[in-house]
N, C-alpha and C positions, 0 to 999 in steps of 0.2 A: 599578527598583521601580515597580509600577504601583500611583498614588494614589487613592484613595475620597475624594471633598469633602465636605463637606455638602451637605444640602438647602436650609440658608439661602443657602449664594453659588454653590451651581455652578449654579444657573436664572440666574444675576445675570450679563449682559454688561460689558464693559468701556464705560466710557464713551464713549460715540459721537464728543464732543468733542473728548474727551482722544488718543483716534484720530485725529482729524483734526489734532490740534495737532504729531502727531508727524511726517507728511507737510508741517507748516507750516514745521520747524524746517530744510525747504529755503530757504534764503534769494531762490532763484528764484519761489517762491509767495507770493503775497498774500495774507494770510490776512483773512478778514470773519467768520472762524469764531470768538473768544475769547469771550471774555466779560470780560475784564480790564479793569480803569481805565485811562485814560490814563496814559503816561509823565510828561506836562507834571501830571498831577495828584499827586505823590508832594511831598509836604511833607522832602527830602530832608534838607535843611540839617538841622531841627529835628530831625529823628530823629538824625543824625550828632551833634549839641551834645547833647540830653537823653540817648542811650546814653552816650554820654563820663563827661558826668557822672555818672551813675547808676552803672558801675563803677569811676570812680573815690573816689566818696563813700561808696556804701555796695554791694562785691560783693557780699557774703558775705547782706544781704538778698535781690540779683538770682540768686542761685546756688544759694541754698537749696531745700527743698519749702516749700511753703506751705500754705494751706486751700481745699478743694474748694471753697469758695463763691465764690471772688475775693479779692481784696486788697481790704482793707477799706475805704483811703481812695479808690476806683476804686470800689467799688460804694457807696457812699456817692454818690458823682457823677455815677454812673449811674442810681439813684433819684431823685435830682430830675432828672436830665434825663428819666428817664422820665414823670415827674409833668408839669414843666412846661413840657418842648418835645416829646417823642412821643404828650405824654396817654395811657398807655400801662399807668397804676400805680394800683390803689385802694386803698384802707386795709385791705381783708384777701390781700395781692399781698406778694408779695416777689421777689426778684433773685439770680439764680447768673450768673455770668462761663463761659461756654462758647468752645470753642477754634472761632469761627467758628458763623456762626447753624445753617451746617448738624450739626452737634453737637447742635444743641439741637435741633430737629426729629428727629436719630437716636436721642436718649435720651428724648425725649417720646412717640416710637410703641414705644422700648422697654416705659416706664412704663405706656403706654395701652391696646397692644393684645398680644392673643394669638396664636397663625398661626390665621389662617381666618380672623379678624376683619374687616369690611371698611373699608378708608378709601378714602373719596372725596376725589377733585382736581380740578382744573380738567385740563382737555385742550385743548390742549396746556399741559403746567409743567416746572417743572423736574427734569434730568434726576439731577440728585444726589440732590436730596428721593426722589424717585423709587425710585431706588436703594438708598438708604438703607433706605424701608421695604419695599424688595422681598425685604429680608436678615432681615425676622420672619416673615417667610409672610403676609403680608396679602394679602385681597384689592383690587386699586386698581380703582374704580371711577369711571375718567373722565367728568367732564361738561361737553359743550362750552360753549365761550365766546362770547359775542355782542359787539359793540363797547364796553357799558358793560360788561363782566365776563363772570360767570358767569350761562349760563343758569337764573332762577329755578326757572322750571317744570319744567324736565330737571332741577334739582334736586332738589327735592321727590319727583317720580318715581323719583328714585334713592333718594331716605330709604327710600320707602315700598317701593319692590323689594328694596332687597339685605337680605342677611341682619347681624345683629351689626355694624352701623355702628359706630363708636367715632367718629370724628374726621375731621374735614375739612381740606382744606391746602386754604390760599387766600395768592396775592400782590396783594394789594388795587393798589399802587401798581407799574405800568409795569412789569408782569409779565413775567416770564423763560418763555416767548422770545417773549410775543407784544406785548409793551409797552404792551397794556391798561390803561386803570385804570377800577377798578372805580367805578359812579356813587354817590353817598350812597346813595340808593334802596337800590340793591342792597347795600349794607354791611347798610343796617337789615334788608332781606327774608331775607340770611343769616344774621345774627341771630337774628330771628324764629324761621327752620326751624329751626337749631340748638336752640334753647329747649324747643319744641315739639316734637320728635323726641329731645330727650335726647342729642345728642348734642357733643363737644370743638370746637373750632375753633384752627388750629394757623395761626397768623397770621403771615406771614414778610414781612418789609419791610426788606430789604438795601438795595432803593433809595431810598425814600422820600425823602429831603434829596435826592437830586438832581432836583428838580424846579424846569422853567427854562421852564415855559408854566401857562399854570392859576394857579387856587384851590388849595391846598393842603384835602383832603379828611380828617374825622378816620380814625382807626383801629378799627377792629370792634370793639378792646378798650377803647375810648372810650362804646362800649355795654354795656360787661359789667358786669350785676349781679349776675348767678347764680355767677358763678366758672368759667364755662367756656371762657373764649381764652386760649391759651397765644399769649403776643406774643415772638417771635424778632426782635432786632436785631443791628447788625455795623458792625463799625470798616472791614471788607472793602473798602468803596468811598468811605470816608470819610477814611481815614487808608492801613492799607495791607492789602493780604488777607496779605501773609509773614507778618505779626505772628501772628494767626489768633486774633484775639480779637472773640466776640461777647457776647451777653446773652440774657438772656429772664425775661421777669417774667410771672408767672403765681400763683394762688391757693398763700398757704404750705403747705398740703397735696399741691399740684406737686411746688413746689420742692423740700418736701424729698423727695420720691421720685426727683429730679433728679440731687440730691446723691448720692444710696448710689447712683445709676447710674454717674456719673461717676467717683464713687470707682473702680467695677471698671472704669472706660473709662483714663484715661490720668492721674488723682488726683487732678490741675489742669490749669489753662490755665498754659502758661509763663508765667513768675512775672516776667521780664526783659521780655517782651510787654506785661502787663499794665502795668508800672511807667512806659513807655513814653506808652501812652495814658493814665495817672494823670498824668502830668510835661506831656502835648502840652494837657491838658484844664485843668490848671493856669495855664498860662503864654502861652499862646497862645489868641487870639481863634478859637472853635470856627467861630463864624456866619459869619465872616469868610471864614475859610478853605471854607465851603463853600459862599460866592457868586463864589469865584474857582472851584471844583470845578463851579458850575451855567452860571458863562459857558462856559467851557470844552466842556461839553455841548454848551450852548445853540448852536455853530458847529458843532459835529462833526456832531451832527444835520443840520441845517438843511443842511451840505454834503453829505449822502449822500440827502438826501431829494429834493435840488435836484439831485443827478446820477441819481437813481431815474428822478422826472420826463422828464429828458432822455434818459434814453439807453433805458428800459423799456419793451418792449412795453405797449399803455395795457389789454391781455389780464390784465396779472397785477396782480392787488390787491395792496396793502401799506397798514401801520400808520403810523399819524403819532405816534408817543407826545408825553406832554409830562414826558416826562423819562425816566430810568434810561438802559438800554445797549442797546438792540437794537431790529428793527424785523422784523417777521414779514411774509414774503413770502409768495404765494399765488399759483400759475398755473391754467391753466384749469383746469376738470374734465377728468379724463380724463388728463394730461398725468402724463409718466413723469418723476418728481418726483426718482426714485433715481437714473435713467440723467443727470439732469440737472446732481446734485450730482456725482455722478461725470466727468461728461466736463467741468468746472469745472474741477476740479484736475488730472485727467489730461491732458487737452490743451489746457487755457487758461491752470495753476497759479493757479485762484482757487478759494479754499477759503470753503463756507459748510458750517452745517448741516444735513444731512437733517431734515425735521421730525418723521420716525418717532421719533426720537430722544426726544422729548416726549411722549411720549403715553401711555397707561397702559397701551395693549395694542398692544405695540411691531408687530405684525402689521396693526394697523388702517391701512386705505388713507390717503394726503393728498397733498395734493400740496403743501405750504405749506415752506419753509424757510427759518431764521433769519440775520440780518445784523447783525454789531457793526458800531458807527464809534467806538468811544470808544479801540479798543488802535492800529488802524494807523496810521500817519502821512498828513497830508492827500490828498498825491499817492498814496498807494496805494489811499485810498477814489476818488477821481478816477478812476484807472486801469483800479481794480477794478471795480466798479459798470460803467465803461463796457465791457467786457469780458464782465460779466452781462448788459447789454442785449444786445448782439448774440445772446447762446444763448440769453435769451428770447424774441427776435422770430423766429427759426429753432425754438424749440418749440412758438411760439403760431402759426407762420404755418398758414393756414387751406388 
């Protein structure tokens, strides 16, 4: 039988990623390509003792359907953590439990936009968000990024060029894939234009707690008074991404157009997931657990940055973040970016990101490509990294 797709996913690639992770699952290849938490960071034990408990006290609550919005005593705890550790919550705001932040960004461009509509992003971002709204017909209008974030100026030009703006996606905090964070300055400037131009702000902070250098910066929705930042958060790199439980708190007008989304998306967030992080948020020291989650960064980093140093042509730029998962590599101009990720894993088995992958108009030239340290094991960022030096000083020699 010869199949007809739609128009919403047969333009839509497979994940660039998810591609490469499948070439990783050679255990001969080092992968620098994930984006996963550490091993060392999974709070095992507790999840093993609270599931235990949890069917054996009460299955028949863990097993059930429940309510589109979350489990009540979970989002009750996610309300004030929203309030008084993400600043993230104001008195006409309210809160759904979404299965993973990206959820909530898929059912807020569902809510927001029309096809042909356009939403702007940062370029390079992430490639799931990405994806996600490339499956309503939107148009994605990348704007590049500067060291402290998002370029203002290229912003505004873009308000004022495209057509039917709706909504902006920004990763304020050590940005996927370029581990940016964006400066106050520019929180308040995107603010601003949003206000002024009318248009949403779709705020995703999956990393945020893992920040293990800096001043912790507020949240764009720490500026909202008009009701236009829909704020995405995530258990994802805090606790575990299996679970796939995030949040988002946004104007109750959002939310509940959030809900009748959800409802036709999958009805709830597993209901055993959520009880999990109600039981871990209970019982267990949250801040605690995520200054063991930011040391742990805090060396991963620092060893992949210190082996960049050493073994990198001084040709190709790279990011310093001060916190999340990744660090954004850049070779010269001109420098064949594609052939480079390729002959990585084809004749060296070190797998990175192409940074095409990121970008909003996957055709647009770069030569920039992305590097985790938080999934592989010390010796393989060691290994790895030195392995990348040598191909970038044979693509940068002059």
């Amino acid at each position: 039988m010869n199949y007809t797709f739609s128009n919403k996913i047969s333009g839509v690639k497979p994940s660039a990623i998810r591609e490469i992770l499948k070439m990783s699952s050679d255990r001969s290849v080092i992968s620098l390509a994930a984006g996963n938490p550490s091993p060392d960071a999974f709070p095992v034990q507790a999840v093993q003792k609270i599931s235990a408990e949890i069917l054996s006290e009460d299955p028949i609550l863990a097993l059930q359907y429940s309510v589109s919005e979350g489990y009540t005593p979970l989002r009750e705890k996610l309300c004030t953590l929203a309030r008084e550790h993400y600043h993230a919550m104001g008195g006409e705001d309210d809160l759904i439990v979404v299965s993973g932040a990206q959820q909530g960004l898929e059912l807020s461009c569902k809510v927001l936009c029309n096809e042909g509509d356009t939403l702007i992003c940062e370029d390079p971002s992430f490639v799931g968000a990405l994806n996600a709204f490339r499956t309503y017909g939107v148009n994605l209008a990348g704007v590049a990024m500067e060291e402290d974030g998002i370029s203002i100026g290229k912003l505004e030009e873009a308000l004022k060029k495209e057509k039917n703006v709706k909504a902006l996606y920004v990763i304020p905090n050590f940005q996927n894939p370029s581990g940016i964070t964006m400066s106050l300055e520019k929180r308040r400037a995107v603010y601003e234009l949003a206000c002024r131009y009318d248009v949403i702000i779709l705020e995703d902070n999956p990393y945020g707690d893992l920040r293990f250098e800096g001043e912790a910066l507020p949240p764009i929705k720490s500026m909202d008074t008009e009701g236009r930042v829909i704020y995405c958060g995530s258990f994802s790199k805090i606790l575990s991404p299996g679970l796939r439980v995030g949040f988002v708190c946004a104007n109750k007008a959002i939310i509940g157009k959030l809900v009748v989304a959800k409802q036709c998306a999958d009805v709830h967030t597993p209901i055993l997931s959520q009880l999990i992080c109600d039981r871990f948020l209970s019982e267990y020291d949250l801040g605690k657990h995520i200054e063991m989650l930011r040391d742990i960064y805090r060396k991963k980093c620092a060893l992949m940055l210190g082996e960049i140093e050493k073994h990198f042509s001084p040709k190709v730029a790279y990011t310093r973040p001060q916190g999340g998962l990744f660090v954004w590599c850049t070779l010269p101009q001109g420098s064949d970016m594609p052939e480079f990720c390729r002959r990585a894993v084809a004749d060296y088995k070190v797998a990175v990101v192409p940074g095409t992958a990121f970008l909003a108009d996957e055709s647009a030239p770069t030569t920039s490509f992305r590097l985790n340290y938080t999934t592989p094991p010390d010796e393989q960022v060691v290994r790895g990294v030195e392995i990348l030096g040598k191909l970038t000083r044979e693509f940068c020699a002059d």
